[in-house]
N, C-alpha and C positions, 0 to 999 in steps of 0.2 A: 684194363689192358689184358685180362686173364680172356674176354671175349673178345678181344680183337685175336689173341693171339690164337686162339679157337679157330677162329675165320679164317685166318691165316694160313695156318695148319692145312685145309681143306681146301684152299682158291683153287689151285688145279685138279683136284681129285674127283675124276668123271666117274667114280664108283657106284656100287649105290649107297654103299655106307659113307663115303664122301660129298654125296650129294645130300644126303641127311644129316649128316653133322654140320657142313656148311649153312645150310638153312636155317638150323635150328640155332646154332650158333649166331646167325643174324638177329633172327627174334629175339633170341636173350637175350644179346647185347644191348639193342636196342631198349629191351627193356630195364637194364639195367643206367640205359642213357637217360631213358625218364624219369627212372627216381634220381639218379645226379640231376638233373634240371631243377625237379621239387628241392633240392640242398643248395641249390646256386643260388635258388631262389628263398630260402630262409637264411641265406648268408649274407643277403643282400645293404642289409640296414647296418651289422658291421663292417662291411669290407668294401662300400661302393666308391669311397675315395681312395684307396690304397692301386695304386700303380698295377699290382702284381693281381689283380680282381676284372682287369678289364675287361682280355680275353672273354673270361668268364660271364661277364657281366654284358659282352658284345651278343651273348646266347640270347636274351630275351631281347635284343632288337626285333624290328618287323623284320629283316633281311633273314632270320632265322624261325619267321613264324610257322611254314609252312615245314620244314624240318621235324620243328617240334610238332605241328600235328599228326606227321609222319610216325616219328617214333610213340607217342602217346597213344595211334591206333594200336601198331602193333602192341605195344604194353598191355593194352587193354585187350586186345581180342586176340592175340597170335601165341606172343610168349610167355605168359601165365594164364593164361584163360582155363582154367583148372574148376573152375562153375559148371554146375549141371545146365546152365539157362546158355548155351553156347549160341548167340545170336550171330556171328561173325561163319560158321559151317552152313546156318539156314539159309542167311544172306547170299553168301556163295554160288550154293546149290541151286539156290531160283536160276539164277542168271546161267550157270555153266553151260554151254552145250557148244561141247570139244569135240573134232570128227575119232578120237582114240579118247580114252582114260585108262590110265596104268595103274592098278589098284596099288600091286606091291613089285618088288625085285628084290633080287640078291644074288652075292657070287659065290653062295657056298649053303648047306647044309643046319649050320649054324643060324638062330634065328636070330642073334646079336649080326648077323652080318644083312638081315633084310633094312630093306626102306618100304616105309609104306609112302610111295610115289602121292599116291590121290592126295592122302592128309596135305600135303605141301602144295597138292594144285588146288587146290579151295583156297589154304590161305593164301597164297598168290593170288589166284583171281579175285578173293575178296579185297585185298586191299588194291589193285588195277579197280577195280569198279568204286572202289572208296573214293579216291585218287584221280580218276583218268580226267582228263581236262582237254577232250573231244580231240585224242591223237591216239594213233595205232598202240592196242595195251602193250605190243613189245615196245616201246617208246617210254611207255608211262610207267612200267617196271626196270627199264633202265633210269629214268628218273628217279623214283621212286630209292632206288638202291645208290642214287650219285645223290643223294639228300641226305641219307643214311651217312655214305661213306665221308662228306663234309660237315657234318656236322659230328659226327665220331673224331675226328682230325680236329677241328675249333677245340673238342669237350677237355678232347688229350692234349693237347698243347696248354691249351687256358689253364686246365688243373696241374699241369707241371709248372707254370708261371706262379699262380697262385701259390702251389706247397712250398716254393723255393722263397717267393717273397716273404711269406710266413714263417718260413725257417731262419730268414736274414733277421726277420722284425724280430723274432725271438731270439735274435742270438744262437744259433744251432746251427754254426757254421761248417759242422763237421756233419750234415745232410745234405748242404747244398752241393752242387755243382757236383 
């Protein structure tokens, strides 16, 4: 929730610091939705008969396959890619040829107030070119971002189902509801 509420924070903010926290915001979330997948999924063997695990458990259907590969790119190559061997920036760069590139921006002095624009157009265009499934890339990045935004919605719904069920089966009434 701490990354949706990030997102949140920043949906309308045309800034350039608003355009950079939005983004990056997305990434980590995302990345943070991977590793909850990895936990849905060693939860799996206790909780797959328990009512309040569905939701959750609805996550590794096929219906949410493409989701998950979704977010597991960005995990891996957008929002910790903290490795010297950044194969997701080379990728990119092959392919890129934009009639403008906007290295950086800002609205003030302050270098907490810059975006470095470019950084976010690689990753963007790497995951379009990961992703595209022979439709206009603005098609395949609004895709791409309405896979994000449903399957962020299933993870938080499911895991509030889940903690409440959990909270009843243990008796910790004074959590629920």
């Amino acid at each position: 929730m701490f990354g949706m509420q990030c997102i949140s924070d920043y949906l309308n903010d045309k800034t350039p610091v608003g355009r950079r926290q939005y983004n990056r915001a997305i990434f980590v979330t995302a990345g943070y939705m991977y590793e909850g997948l990895l936990l849905i999924d060693s939860l799996k063997l206790r909780y797959t008969n328990e009512s309040f695990f569905e939701r959750l458990n609805k996550l590794a259907s096929a219906s949410f396959k493409r989701h998950r590969k979704i977010v597991q790119e960005i995990r891996h190559s957008l929002g910790f890619h903290l490795d010297s061997d950044d194969k997701s920036t080379k990728a990119a760069l092959k392919h890129l040829k934009l009639p403008r590139y906007d290295l950086m921006s800002g609205n003030s002095d302050r270098i907490m107030d810059f975006y470095f624009d470019f950084a976010d157009t690689i990753d963007l265009n790497y995951l379009v070119d990961k992703f595209n499934s022979d439709q206009p890339e603005s098609e395949t990045l609004v895709e791409i971002f309405r896979c994000f935004g449903d399957l962020a919605t299933e993870f938080g719904h499911g895991g509030d189902e889940f903690l409440n069920g959990l909270g009843k089966k243990m008796n910790f009434h004074q959590y629920v509801d």
